[in-house]
N, C-alpha and C positions, 0 to 999 in steps of 0.2 A: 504494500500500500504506500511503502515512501514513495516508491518512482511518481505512482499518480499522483501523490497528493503535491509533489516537487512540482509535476508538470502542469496542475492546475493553479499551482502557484504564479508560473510562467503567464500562462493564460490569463490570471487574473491582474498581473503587471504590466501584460498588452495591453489591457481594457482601459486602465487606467493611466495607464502610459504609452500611448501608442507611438510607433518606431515605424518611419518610412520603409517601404518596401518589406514588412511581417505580412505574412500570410493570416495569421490571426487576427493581427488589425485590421486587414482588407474583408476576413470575415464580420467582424463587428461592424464597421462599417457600413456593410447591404447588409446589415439585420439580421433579425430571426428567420425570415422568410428563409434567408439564405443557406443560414445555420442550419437548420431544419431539412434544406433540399438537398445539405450534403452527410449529413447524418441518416437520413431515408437514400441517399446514393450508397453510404459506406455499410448501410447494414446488408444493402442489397447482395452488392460487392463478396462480402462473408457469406451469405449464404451461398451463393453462387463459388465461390471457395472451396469452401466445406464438400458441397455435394462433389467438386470433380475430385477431388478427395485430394488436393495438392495444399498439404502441410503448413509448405513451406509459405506460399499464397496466401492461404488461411492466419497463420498468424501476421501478415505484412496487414490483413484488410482489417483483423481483429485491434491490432493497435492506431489505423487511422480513423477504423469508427469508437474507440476508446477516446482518441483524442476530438472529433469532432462533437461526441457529448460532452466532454469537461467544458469544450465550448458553448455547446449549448446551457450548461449547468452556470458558465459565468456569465453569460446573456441573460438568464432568469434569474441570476440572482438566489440559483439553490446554490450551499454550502456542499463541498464535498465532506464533509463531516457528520454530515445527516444520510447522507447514502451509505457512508461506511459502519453508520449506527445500525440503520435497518438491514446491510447485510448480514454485521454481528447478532444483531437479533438473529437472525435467519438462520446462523450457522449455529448460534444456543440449542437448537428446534431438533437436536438431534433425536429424539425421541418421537417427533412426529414421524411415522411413517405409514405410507399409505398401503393397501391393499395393494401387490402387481396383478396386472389382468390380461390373459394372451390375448396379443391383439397381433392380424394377419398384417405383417408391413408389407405386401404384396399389393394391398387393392388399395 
């Protein structure tokens, strides 16, 4: 969690200090709208990854749609510390588990 919270650190230093020719700042810049259309681009990206089943790809798309939600996250003004709470919660939950249920991944 350090790298992330480092790099939305980053992100959060663009916003408020914007630096000629950042990529980050040119996202801040066009807005959410933008933010948004490349965050829905990079998750695409991943899943189309994942499915040809190349690795290596998969983690390249995984970290730029990682980074284009921190963006999104400094856009709205969510704290990366509130996502890492609800994930801690999540990962506490070790006891919740569900029922497995064959299910055909064929059809």
């Amino acid at each position: 969690m350090d790298v992330l919270k480092g790099l939305y650190e980053v992100v959060l230093d663009r916003k408020g200090n914007p630096q000629e020719g950042s990529y980050t700042c040119y996202l801040f810049d066009k807005g959410l709208d933008k933010i948004l259309k490349k965050v829905g681009e990079e998750c695409s990206e991943t899943i189309i990854a994942a499915k040809n089943g190349d690795n290596n790809e998969t983690v390249q798309e995984i970290s730029d749609l990682l980074y284009h939600l921190l963006v999104m996250m400094a856009e709205s003004n969510i704290d990366i510390a509130d996502v890492i709470a609800v994930l801690e919660d999540r990962r506490q939950k070790i006891g919740n588990l569900k029922q497995m249920r064959v299910t055909d991944k064929n059809t």
